[in-house]
C-alpha positions, 0 to 999 in steps of 0.5 A: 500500500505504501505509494498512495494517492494524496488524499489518502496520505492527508487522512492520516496523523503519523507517528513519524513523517521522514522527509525524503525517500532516499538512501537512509530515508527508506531505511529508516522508514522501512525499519521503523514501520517494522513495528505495526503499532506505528504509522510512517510516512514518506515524502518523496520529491521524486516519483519511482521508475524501478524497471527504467534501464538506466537505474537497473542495469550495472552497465549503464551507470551515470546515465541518469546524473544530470537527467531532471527526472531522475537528479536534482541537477544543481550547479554551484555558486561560481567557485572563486578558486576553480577559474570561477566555474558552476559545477555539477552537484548531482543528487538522486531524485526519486524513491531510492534518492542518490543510491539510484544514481550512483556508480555502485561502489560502496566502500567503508572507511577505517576504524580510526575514522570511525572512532573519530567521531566519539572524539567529536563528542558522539557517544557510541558513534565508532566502528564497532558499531557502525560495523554492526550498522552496515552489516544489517544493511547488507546481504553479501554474495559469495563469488566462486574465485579460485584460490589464485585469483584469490590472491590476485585480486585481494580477496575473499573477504573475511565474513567476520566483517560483511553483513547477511541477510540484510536489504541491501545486496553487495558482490565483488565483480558482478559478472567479470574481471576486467583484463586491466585490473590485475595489471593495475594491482601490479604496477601498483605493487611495483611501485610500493603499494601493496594489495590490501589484504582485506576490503572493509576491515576497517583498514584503508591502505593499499590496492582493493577491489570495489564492493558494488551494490549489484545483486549478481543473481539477477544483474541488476542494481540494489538500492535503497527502492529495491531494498528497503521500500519494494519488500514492505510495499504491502504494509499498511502502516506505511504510507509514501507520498511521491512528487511532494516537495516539502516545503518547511517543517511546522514547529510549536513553542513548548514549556521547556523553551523547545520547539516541537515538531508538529507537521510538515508543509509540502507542495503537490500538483500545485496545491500547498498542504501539510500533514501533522505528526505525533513523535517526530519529524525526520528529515532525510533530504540530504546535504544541501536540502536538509539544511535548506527546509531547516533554514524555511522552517525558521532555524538557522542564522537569523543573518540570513533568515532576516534577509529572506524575511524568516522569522528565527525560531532557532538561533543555530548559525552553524546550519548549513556551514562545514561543507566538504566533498570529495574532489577528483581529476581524470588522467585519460589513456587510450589502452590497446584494441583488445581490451574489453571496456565500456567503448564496446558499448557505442559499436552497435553490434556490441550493444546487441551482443551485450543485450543478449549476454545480459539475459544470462548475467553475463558481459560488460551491461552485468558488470560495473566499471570501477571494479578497483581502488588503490588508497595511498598514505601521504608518504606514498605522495611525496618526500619528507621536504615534499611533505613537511612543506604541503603540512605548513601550507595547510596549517598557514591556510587552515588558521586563516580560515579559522580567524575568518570565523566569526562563531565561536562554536563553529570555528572551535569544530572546525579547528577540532576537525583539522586537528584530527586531519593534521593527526592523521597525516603526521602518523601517515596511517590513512589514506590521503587519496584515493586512485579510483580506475574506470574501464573505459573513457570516463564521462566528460563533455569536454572530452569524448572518446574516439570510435573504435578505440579503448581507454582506461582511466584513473581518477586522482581524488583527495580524502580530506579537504581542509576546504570548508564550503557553505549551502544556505537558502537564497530564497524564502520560495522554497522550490528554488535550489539552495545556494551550493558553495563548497570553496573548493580549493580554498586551501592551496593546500588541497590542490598540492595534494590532488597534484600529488595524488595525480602524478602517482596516476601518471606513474602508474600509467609507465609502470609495467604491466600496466604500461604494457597495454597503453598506447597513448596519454589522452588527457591531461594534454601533450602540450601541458606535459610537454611545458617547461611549468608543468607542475602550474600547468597541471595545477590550471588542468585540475581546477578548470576539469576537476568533479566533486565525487557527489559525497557531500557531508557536514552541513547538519554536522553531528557534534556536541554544542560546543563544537558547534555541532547541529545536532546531537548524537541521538540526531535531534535538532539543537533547540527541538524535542522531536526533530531529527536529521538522518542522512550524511549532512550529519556526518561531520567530516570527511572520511576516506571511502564512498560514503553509500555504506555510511548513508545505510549505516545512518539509517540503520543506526537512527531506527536504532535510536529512535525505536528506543526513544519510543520502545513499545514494549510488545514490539521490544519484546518480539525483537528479542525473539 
């Protein structure tokens, strides 16, 4: 029962009203309407089209970023350090939210980064359980490697740290190994770089094959629509409304000086509505919208709410502060004839060839093209000299942008955030960046592949930017997009490191095997590598060609008060009773990994909380069954 027409979901008073039906929105939602004694509702902007090809089939990933049905398609404010270019910020529109747009790949961070979060003053926010988080979020396939590709590719996994029957289905190399893989591990172990010996064990360091949310038994994509929401389609107690576009949350002053949340406002076909609520409001709109209707609903800095004519019910002015991504570069190779990559695709009797073979599970539509990562630890980037200069360029950047601060609270997180990163590169134990491989010509509209040809690329992408950016209404209409300024590159720093992180791409490229099967460097240009200022040349190509991985966090940060958080660890809203935030706006910093796990985690943990702020005794009694 749970997509209803409008009438119907106005019929009802909810116990809990999730805004946003995407990645950790349909967990929670799922998890909560576990218990039949509850009603749960759902707003979804977006609709749901879960047969469309684009969304279901591994081989076609991206085809639906930038697509208006399917993704918000926001672009950035100008970026002041990027050659004052607006640049894509793809977020997931529709039942599913961005786990049906994504590339699939669903990598975990370490244990220390983990743990890091209690040291942000969030009680039971570590490893050991957001390790528990995300196994219940997932089922694990088993693939059938023999012991020596075992070895090649850096698996099994130990089971010890990989989910069963949970939701979410995860494989390792969904129906083939691309022929480049391999090659890359070695040239990566020929530079230093060692398979890592596990893939989620809370250790991430070294080349690693990617785990992707592909349900090998029938090909197809697994996400949060499929998961979470098409199993329990049939529950009563659930009720989503889809193509409603919340439009603020209806707050009401209580006793105690709280703000209690009563309702949700939201826009339908046209006609403004709202539904009301018992316990509580939980928005899950993601990093630039929840922080958006916080601000439409009055809680925010009144600096800017009073421009928009808001009235403050909620002075928190760290809302919407704190923005970071990730942030990568492509270096482009034309690879030798016989190498089977995504080009296959734009011959058309390669396409009907695949066609045919992805009835069976099998060819380049069954697989997924980033099958392979390789994480690196700043020593792996550069020479002492090299890297005590870049660790002074970052503290001499980090404390200008700290005295530019002029909130207390925000600036002593903040600080607290780059004191951990600074920790982190000094015992040169985390991963500083991240070499990403994609078989094929990676997607670009500057830049398109040749008829015929094979590519290989590899992404240089950096894991813990000392850039801070902001999202912050730029109107009270609450259907135009927020103002997305992430400042990338802010801190020069930033872009020392992505060189870095780039050249060991290049040197990966001219290490055998790899070598052996590259016939030519496509991007960055001759003419860039050919300049007698090469390293400022490169440095032009990286801000003018540059994409943030769509791993946007921070801007509802999960920190205590003092540390200028938004909110606490049970992920009410600082000066409410009952509103929650539950998606990766939450999480306060950048980690080093692809934050889908993270997201299902989240959701995971939330219901967690939430049930236990609500325990109905029958249904706690049926949980330990």
């Amino acid at each position: 029962m749970p997509i209803v027409p409008t009438a119907a979901f106005l019929a009802v008073q909810f116990d809990y009203l999730i805004v946003g039906g995407g990645t950790s929105g349909l967990c929670v939602a799922a998890r909560l309407s576990e218990d039949k004694n509850v009603v749960v509702g759902v707003l979804e902007a977006g609709g749901y089209d879960p047969d469309l090809p684009e969304i279901a089939v591994p081989g076609l990933v991206g085809h639906t970023m930038a697509h208006p049905v399917y993704d918000w398609t926001f672009f950035s404010e100008p970026q002041v350090h990027a050659n004052g270019r607006s640049i894509l910020q793809s977020r997931g529109k529709g039942l599913g939210g961005s786990s049906q747009n994504n590339f699939l790949g669903t990598l975990r961070p370490s244990k220390e980064e983990f743990d890091a979060l209690e040291e942000l003053g969030n009680k039971g926010w570590n490893w050991n359980s957001l390790l528990e988080s995300m196994k219940k979020s997932e089922h694990t396939l088993q693939h059938d490697f023999c012991p020596d590709n075992d070895k090649m590719f850096s698996v099994p996994p130990d089971p010890q740290f990989h989910g069963q029957g949970g939701p979410i289905m995860k494989s390792l190399f969904p129906a083939s190994v691309p022929p480049i893989h391999a090659a890359l591990f070695d040239a990566a172990e020929n530079l230093g770089v060692a398979r890592c010996p596990q893939t989620g064990h809370g250790v991430v360091l070294g080349s690693m094959p990617v785990f992707t949310t592909v349900d090998t038994r029938t090909a197809t994509r697994s996400y949060a629509a499929s998961g979470y929401y098409k199993p329990n389609a049939d529950r009563s107690n659930l009720l989503i409304l889809t193509e409603a576009h919340a439009t603020k949350v209806i707050l009401e002053h209580q006793e105690d000086g709280k703000k209690k949340a009563v309702g949700v406002e939201f826009i339908r076909d046209g006609s403004w509505l709202s539904s009301s609520v018992r316990k509580e409001v939980i928005l899950s709109a993601g990093s630039f919208q929840s922080p958006q209707l916080l601000e439409l609903s009055g809680i925010g800095n009144p600096e800017i709410l009073n421009v928009y004519g808001i009235k403050t019910l909620i002075n928190l002015p760290e809302v919407g502060e704190n923005l970071q991504d990730h942030t990568m570069v492509f270096t482009i190779a034309e690879v030798d004839e016989t190498m089977d990559t995504m080009e296959l695709l734009l011959d058309p009797h390669q396409q009907r060839k695949h066609a045919e073979l992805y009835k069976n599970q099998r060819g380049i539509l069954a697989s997924v093209p980033t099958s392979g990562s390789i994480f690196v630890e700043p020593s792996k980037l550069g020479d002492a000299e090299e890297l005590r200069a870049w660790r002074d360029l970052a503290e001499s950047q980090c404390n200008s942008y700290l005295s530019s601060i002029r909130y207390p609270r925000l600036k002593k997180g903040i600080q607290k955030q780059y004191n951990l990163q600074k920790e982190w590169f000094s015992r040169n134990k985390q991963a500083e960046g991240e070499i990403i491989f994609f078989n094929g010509h990676y997607p670009s509209a500057e830049l398109q592949p040749s008829l015929g040809k094979r590519y290989l690329s590899l992404s240089a992408a950096l894991m813990h930017p000392f850039s801070r950016g902001t999202v912050h209404i730029k109107s009270a209409n609450p259907l135009d997009p927020p103002a997305i300024d992430p400042n990338y590159f802010a801190n020069d720093a930033d872009v020392e490191m992505t060189l870095r992180i780039l050249r060991l791409a290049f040197k990966l490229q001219e290490t055998a095997p790899l070598c052996d099967v590259i016939k030519e460097r496509v991007s960055p240009s001759k003419e860039v590598f050919e300049s007698k200022e090469q390293d400022e040349k490169l440095k032009e190509c990286i801000k003018n060609t540059f994409s943030p991985i769509f791993h946007p966090v921070g801007t509802a940060a999960m920190m205590s008060r003092e540390l200028g958080g938004v909110v606490d660890d049970k992920l009410i809203v600082y000066g409410t009773s009952n509103l929650r935030v539950v998606d990766l706006s939450i999480l306060p910093m950048e980690l080093a990994c692809h934050t889908q796990s993270i997201a299902y985690a989240i959701g995971e943990k939330a219901a967690d909380i939430i049930r236990s702020a609500h325990i109905n005794p029958a249904f706690a009694a049926l949980s330990l069954l």
